[in-house]
PyMOL CGO cylinders between C-alpha atoms (Angstrom):
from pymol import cmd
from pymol.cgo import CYLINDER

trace = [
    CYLINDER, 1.30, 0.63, 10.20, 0.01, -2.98, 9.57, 0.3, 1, 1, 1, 1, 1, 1,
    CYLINDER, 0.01, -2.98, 9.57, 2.09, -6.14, 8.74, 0.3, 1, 1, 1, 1, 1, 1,
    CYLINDER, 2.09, -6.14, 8.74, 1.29, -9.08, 6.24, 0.3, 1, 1, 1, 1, 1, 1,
    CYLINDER, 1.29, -9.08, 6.24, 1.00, -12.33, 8.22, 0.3, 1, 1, 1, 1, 1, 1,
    CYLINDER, 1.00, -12.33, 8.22, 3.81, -13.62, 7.63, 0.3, 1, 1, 1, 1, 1, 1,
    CYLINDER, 3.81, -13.62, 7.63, 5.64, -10.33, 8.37, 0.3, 1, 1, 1, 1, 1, 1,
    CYLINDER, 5.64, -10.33, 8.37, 7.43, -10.14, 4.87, 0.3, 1, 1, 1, 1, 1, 1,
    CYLINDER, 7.43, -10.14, 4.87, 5.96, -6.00, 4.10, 0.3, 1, 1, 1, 1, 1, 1,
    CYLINDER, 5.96, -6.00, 4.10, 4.70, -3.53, 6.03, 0.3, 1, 1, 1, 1, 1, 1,
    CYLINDER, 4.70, -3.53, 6.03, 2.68, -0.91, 5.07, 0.3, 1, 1, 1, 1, 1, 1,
    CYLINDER, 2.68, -0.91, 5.07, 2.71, 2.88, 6.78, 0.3, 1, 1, 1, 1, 1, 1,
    CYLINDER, 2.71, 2.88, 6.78, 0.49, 5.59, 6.04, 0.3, 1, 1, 1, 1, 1, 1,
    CYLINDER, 0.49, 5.59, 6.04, 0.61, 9.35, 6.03, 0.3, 1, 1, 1, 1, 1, 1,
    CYLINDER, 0.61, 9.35, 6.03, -1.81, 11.90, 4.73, 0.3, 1, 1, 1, 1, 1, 1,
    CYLINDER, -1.81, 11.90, 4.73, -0.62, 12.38, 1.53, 0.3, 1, 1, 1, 1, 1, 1,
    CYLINDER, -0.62, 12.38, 1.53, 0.74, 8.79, 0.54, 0.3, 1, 1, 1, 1, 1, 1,
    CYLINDER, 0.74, 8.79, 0.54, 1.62, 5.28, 1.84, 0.3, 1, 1, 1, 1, 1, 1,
    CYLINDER, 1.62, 5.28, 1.84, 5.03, 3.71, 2.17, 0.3, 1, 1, 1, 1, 1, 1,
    CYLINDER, 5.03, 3.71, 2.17, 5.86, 0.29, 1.57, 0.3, 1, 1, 1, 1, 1, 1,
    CYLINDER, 5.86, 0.29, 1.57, 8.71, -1.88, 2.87, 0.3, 1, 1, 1, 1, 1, 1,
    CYLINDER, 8.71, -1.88, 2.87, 9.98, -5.16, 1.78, 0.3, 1, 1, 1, 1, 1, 1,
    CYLINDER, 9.98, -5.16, 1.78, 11.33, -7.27, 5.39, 0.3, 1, 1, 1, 1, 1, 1,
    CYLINDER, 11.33, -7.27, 5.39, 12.32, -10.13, 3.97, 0.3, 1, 1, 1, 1, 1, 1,
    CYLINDER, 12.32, -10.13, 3.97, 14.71, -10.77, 0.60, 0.3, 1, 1, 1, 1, 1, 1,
    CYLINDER, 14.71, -10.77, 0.60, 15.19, -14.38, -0.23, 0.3, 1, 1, 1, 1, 1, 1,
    CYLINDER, 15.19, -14.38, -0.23, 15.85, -15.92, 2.59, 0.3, 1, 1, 1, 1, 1, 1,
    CYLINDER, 15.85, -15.92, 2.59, 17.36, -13.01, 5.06, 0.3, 1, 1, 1, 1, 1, 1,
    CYLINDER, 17.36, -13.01, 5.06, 14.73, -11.92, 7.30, 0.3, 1, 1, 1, 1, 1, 1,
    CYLINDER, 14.73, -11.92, 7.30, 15.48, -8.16, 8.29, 0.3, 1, 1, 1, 1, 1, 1,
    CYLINDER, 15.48, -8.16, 8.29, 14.04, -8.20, 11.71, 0.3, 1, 1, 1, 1, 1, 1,
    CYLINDER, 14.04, -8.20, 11.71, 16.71, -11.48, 12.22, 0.3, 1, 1, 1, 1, 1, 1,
    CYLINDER, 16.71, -11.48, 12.22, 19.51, -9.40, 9.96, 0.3, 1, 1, 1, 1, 1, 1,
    CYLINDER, 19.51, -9.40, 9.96, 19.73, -6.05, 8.93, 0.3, 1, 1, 1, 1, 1, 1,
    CYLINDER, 19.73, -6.05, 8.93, 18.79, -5.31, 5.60, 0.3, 1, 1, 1, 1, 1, 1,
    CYLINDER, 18.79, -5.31, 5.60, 20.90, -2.08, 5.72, 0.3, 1, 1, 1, 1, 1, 1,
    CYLINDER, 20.90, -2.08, 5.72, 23.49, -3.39, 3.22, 0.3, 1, 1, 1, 1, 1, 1,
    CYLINDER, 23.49, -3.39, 3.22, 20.52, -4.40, 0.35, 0.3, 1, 1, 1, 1, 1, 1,
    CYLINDER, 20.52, -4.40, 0.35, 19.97, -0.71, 0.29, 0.3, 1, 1, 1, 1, 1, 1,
    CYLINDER, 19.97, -0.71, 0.29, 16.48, -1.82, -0.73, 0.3, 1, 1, 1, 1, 1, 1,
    CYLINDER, 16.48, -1.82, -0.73, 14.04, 1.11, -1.25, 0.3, 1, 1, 1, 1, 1, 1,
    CYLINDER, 14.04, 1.11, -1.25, 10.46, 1.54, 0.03, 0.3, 1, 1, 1, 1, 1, 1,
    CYLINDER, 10.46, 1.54, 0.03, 7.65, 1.81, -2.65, 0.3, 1, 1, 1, 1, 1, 1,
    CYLINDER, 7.65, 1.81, -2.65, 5.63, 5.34, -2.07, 0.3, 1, 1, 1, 1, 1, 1,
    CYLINDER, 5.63, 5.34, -2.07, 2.58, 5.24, -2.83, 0.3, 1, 1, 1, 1, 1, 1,
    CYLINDER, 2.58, 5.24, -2.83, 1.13, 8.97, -4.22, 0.3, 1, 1, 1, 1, 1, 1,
    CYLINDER, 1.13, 8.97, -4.22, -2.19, 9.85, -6.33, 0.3, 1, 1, 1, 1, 1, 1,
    CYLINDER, -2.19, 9.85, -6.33, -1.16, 10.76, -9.37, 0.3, 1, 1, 1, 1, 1, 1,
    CYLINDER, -1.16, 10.76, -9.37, -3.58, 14.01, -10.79, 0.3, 1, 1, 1, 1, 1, 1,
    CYLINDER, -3.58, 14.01, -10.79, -5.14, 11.78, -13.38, 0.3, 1, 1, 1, 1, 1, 1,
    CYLINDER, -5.14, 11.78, -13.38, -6.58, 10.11, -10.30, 0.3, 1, 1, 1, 1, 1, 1,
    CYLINDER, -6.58, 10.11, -10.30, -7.43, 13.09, -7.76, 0.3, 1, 1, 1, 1, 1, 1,
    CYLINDER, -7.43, 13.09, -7.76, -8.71, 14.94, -10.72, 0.3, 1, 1, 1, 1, 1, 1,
    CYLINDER, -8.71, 14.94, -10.72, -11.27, 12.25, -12.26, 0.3, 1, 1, 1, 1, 1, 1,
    CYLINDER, -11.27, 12.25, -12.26, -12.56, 11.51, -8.47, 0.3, 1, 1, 1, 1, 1, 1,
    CYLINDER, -12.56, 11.51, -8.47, -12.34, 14.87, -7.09, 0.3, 1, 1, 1, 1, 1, 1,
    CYLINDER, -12.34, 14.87, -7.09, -9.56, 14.45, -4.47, 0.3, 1, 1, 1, 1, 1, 1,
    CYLINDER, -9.56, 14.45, -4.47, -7.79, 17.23, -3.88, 0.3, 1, 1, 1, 1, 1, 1,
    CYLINDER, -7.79, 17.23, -3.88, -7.64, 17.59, 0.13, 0.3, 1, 1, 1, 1, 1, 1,
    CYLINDER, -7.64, 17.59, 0.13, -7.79, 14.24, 1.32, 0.3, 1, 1, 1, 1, 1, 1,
    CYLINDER, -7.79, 14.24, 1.32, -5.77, 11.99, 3.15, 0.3, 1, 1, 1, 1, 1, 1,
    CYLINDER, -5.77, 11.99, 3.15, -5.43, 8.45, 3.34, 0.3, 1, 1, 1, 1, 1, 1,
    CYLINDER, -5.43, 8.45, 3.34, -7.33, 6.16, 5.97, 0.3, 1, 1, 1, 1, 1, 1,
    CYLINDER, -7.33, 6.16, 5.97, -5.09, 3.79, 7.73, 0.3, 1, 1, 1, 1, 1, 1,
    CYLINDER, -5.09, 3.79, 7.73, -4.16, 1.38, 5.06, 0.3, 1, 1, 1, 1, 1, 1,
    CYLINDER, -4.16, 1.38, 5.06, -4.10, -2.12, 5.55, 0.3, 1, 1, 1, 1, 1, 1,
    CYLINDER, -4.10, -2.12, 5.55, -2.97, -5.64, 3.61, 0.3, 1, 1, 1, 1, 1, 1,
    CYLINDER, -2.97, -5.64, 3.61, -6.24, -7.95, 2.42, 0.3, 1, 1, 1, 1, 1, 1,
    CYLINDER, -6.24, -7.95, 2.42, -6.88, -11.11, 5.10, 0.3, 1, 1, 1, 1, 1, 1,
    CYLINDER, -6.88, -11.11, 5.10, -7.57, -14.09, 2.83, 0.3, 1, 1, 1, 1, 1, 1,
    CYLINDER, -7.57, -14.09, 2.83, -8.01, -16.83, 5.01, 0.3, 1, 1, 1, 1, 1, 1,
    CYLINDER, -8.01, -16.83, 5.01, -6.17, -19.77, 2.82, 0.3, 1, 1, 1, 1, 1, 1,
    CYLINDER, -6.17, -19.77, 2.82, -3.60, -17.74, 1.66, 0.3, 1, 1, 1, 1, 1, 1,
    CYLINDER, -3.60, -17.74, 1.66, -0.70, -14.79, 1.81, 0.3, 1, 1, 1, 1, 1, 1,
    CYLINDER, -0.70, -14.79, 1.81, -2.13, -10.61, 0.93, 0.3, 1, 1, 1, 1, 1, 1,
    CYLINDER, -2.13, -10.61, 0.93, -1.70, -10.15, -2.07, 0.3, 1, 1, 1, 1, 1, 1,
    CYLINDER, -1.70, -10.15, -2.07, -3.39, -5.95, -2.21, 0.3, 1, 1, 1, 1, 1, 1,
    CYLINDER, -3.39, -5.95, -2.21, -2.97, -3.01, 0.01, 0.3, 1, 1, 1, 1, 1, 1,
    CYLINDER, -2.97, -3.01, 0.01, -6.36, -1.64, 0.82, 0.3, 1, 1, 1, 1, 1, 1,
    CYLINDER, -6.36, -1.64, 0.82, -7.41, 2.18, 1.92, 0.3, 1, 1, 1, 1, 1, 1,
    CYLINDER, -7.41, 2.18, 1.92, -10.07, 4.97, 1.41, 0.3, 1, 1, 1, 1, 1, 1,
    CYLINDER, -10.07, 4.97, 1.41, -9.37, 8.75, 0.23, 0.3, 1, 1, 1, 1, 1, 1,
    CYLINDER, -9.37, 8.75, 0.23, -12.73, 10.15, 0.44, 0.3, 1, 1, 1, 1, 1, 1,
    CYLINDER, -12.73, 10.15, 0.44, -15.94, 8.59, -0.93, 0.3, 1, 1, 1, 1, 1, 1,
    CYLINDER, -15.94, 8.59, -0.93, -12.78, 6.01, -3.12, 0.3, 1, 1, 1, 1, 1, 1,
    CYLINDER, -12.78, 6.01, -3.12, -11.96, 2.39, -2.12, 0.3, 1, 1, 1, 1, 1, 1,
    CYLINDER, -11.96, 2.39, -2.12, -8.44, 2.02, -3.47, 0.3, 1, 1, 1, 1, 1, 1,
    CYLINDER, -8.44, 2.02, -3.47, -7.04, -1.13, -3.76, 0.3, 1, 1, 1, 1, 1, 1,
    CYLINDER, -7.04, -1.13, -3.76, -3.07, -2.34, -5.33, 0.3, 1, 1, 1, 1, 1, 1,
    CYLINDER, -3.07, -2.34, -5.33, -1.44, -5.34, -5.90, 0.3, 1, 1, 1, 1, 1, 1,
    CYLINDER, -1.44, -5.34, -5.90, 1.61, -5.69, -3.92, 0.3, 1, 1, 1, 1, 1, 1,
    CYLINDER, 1.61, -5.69, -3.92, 3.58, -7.07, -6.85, 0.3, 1, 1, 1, 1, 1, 1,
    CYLINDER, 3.58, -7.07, -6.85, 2.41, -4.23, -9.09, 0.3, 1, 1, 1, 1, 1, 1,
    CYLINDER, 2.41, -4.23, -9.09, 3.52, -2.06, -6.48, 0.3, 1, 1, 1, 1, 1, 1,
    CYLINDER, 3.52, -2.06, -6.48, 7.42, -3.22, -6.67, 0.3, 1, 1, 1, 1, 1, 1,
    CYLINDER, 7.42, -3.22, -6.67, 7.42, -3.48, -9.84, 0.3, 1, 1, 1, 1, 1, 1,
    CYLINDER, 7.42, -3.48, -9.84, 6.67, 0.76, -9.97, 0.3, 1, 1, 1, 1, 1, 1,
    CYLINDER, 6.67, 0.76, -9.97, 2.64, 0.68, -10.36, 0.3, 1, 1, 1, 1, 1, 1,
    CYLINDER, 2.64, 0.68, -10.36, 1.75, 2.46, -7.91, 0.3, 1, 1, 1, 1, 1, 1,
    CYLINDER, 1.75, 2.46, -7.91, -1.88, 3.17, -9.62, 0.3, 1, 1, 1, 1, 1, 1,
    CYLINDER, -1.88, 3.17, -9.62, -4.76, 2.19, -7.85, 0.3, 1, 1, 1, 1, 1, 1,
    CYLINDER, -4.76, 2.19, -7.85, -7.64, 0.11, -8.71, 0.3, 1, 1, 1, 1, 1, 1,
    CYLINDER, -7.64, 0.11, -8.71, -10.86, 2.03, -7.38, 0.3, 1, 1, 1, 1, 1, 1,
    CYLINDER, -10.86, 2.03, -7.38, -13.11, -0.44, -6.19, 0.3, 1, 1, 1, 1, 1, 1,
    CYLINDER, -13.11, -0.44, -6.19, -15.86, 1.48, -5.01, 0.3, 1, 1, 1, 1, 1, 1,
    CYLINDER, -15.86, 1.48, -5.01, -17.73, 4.80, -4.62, 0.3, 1, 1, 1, 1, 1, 1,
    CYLINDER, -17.73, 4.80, -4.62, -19.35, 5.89, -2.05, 0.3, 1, 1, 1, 1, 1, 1,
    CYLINDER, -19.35, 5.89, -2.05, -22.71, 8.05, -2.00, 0.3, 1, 1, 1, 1, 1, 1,
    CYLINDER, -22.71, 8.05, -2.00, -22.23, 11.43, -0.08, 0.3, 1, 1, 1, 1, 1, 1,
    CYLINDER, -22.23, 11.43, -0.08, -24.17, 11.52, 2.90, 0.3, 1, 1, 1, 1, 1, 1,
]
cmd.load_cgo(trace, "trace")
């Protein structure tokens, strides 16, 4: 599980896909007040077979996934590997039911 800094989404991770939760909606803070009446829904996060098929991931799971650090400003991407793939998405694409990722990198076999 990680946290943006200011504590407004957190990220969880499972095998198979990643889950994330809004904490904050305007300005009710939901570890202040529950957010249980919002009914607000997490985004998951799943590779769709476009994606597992052009990069070869079919038994994978996700490393721990993570929110970017910029140091002058709030995250703005969820970060995490499935095999030799970087996979980066915007948090706002993400809520807004993008949940495609951006590969940023492939790594060489070893």
């Amino acid at each position: 599980m990680d946290s943006t800094k200011d504590g407004s989404f957190l990220v969880a991770t499972t095998a198979n896909y990643l889950m994330v939760y809004k904490t904050a909606v305007g300005n009710v803070n939901g570890y202040l007040t529950s957010l249980k009446k919002l009914k607000l829904k997490p985004a998951k996060i799943e590779l769709s077979e476009e994606i597992k098929d052009k990069y070869g991931l079919h038994d994978f799971n996700f490393t721990k996934a993570k929110f970017d650090n910029p140091f002058d400003s709030e995250e703005k991407y969820i970060i995490s590997t499935v095999g030799r793939c970087l996979l980066m998405w915007s948090i706002e694409d993400v809520f807004n039911g993008n949940i495609e990722p951006k590969v940023r990198a492939i790594f060489e076999k070893l």
